[in-house]
C-alpha positions as CSV (number, residue, x, y, z in Angstrom):
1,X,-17.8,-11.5,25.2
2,X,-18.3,-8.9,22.7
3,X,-16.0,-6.1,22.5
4,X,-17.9,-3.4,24.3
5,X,-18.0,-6.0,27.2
6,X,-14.4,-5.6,28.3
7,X,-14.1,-2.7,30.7
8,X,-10.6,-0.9,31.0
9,X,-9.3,-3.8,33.7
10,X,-9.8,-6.0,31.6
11,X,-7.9,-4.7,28.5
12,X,-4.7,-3.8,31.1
13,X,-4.9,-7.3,31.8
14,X,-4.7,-8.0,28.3
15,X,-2.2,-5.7,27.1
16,X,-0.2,-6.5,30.7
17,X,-0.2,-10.2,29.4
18,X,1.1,-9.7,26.0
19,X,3.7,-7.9,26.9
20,X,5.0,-10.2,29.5
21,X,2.7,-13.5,29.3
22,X,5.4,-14.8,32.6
23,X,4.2,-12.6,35.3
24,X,2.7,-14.0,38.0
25,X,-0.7,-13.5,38.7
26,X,-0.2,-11.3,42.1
27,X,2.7,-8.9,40.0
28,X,-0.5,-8.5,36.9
29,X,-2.9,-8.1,40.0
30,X,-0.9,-4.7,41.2
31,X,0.1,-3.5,37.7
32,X,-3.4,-3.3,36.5
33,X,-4.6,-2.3,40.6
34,X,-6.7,-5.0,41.9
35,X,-6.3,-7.8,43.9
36,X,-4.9,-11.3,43.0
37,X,-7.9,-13.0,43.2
38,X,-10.3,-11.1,41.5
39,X,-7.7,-10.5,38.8
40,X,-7.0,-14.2,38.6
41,X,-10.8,-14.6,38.0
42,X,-11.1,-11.9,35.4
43,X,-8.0,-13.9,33.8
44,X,-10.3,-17.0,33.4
45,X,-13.1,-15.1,31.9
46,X,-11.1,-13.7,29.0
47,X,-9.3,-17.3,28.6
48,X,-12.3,-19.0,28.4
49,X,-14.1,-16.3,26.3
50,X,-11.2,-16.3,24.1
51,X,-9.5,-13.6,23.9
52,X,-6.6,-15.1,25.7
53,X,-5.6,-18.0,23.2
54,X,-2.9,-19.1,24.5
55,X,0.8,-18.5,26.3
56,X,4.1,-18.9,24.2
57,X,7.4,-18.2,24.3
58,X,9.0,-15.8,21.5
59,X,11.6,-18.3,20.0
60,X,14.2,-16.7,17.1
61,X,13.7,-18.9,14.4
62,X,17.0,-18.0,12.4
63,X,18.9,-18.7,15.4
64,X,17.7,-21.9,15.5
65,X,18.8,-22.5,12.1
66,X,15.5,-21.7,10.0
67,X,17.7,-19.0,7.9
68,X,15.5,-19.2,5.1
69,X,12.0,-17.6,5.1
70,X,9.5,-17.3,2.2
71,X,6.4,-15.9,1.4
72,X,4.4,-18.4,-0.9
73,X,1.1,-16.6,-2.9
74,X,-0.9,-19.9,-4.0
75,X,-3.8,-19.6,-7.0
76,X,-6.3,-22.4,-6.5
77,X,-8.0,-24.2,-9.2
78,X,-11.5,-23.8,-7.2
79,X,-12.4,-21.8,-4.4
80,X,-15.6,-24.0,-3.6
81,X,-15.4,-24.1,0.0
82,X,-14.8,-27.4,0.3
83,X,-11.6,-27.1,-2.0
84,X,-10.9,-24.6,0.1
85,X,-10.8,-25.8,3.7
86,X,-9.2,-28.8,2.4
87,X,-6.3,-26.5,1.6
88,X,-6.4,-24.9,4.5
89,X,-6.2,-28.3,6.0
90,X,-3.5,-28.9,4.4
91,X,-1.3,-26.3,5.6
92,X,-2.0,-27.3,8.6
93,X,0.0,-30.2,8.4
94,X,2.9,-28.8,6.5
95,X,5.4,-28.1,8.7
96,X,7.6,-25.7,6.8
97,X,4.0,-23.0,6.9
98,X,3.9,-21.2,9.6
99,X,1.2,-18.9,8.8
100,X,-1.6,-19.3,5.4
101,X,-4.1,-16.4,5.3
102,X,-7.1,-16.3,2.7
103,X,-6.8,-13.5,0.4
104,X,-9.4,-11.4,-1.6
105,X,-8.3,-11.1,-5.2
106,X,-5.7,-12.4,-7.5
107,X,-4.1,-14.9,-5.5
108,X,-6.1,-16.8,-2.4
109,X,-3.7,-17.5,0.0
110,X,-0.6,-16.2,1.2
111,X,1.8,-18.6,3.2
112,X,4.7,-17.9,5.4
113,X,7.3,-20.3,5.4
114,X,10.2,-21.0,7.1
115,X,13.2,-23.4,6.2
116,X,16.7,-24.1,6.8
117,X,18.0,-23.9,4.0
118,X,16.8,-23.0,0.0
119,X,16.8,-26.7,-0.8
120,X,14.6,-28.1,1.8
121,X,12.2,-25.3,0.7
122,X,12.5,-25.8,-2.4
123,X,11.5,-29.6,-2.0
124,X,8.6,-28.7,0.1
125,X,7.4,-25.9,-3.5
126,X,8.0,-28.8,-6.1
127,X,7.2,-31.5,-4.1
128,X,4.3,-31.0,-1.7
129,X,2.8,-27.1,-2.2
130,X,2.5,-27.2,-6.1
131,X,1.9,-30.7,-6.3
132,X,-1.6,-30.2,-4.9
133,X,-4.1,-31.1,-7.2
134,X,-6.1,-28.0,-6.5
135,X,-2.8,-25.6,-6.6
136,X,-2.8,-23.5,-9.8
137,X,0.1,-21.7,-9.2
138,X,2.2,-20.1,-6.6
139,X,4.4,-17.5,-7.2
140,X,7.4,-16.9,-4.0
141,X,9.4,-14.2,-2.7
142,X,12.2,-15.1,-0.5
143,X,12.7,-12.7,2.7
144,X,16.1,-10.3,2.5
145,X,15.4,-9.2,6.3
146,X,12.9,-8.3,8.7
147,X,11.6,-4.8,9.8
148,X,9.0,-5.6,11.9
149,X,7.2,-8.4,13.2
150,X,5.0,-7.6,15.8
151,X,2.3,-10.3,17.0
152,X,0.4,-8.4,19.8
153,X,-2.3,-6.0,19.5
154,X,-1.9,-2.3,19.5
155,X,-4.0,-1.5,22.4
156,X,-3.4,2.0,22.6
157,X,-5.1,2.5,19.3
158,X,-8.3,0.3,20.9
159,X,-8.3,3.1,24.1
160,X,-7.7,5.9,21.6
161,X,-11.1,4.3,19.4
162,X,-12.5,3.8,22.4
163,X,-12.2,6.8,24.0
164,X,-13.6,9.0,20.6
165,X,-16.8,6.8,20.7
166,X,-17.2,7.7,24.4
C-alpha cells in the first residue's frame, strides 16, 4: 500500500499505535473516531501491508546492565554484493549489534553496539568484528550519554507534507 494509499484514519491509527502500541483495540477505535470493528480491520490491513512491523516493549538497556554502548564504523575489503550481505548476515547474529546500517562513502557500515561492560566489547572488536576476513578496518567511538533516541515516526511532519501537496 503505497503512501498516498493511507487516508488520515489510517495514519491516527498509526501514530495512535506508536505511541501507546498497549491500547486495546476499542480505546484506538474512539481515539481515532470509528468503531472497533472496522478499526480492528484497518489494523490488519496496515499489519499485513507492512507498515505495522511489529509490537515491542521499550526496555532501558543500561538499566539492565548493558552500560557500555558503542558505535562501530566498519571498512570492507569488497563491497560486491555478495561480500556485502554476507556481512550484513553476519551482524545479524552478533548479539552485541543492535543496529548495522549501510553507508554511502568512506566507511560502509555503521554498527550500534551495546555491552556490559568495555571488556566484553572489546572481545567482541578483536575477536569477532575485525576478525572478519572481509573487515578492513573499524574505527569506534564509545557513547558518553544520550540526547535523543526516538524510534517512531514524526507524523506531524507527514500531515504537514501532506497537507502542502494537497
Amino acid at each position: 500500500m503505497p503512501l498516498s494509499k493511507l487516508d488520515p484514519i489510517d495514519r491516527m491509527i498509526l501514530a495512535e499505535l506508536q505511541a501507546d502500541g498497549r491500547m486495546t483495540n476499542v480505546e484506538l477505535a474512539r481515539r481515532v473516531g470509528i468503531s472497533a470493528p472496522p478499526c480492528l480491520r484497518r489494523v490488519r490491513v496496515l499489519e499485513e501491508a507492512g507498515y505495522i512491523r511489529g509490537y515491542h516493549a521499550d526496555v532501558d538497556a543500561r538499566a539492565l546492565g548493558f552500560e557500555v554502548q558503542v558505535f562501530a564504523m566498519v571498512s570492507l575489503l569488497s563491497q560486491a554484493e555478495s561480500d556485502l550481505s554476507a556481512f550484513e548476515q553476519k551482524c545479524h547474529d552478533w548479539p552485541l549489534v543492535r543496529e548495522c546500517h549501510m553507508l554511502n562513502g568512506e566507511i560502509d557500515f555503521i554498527l550500534k553496539c551495546v555491552a556490559p561492560d568495555l571488556s566484553t566489547f572489546q572481545s567482541f572488536l578483536t575477536g569477532d568484528l575485525t576478525a572478519e576476513p572481509n573487515v578492513a578496518g573499524v574505527k569506534t567511538s564509545l557513547v558518553i550519554r544520550g540526547a535523543k533516541d526516538e524510534q517512531s515516526v514524526p507524523f506531524e511532519v507527514l500531515e504537514e507534507r501532506l497537507a502542502q501537496t494537497a
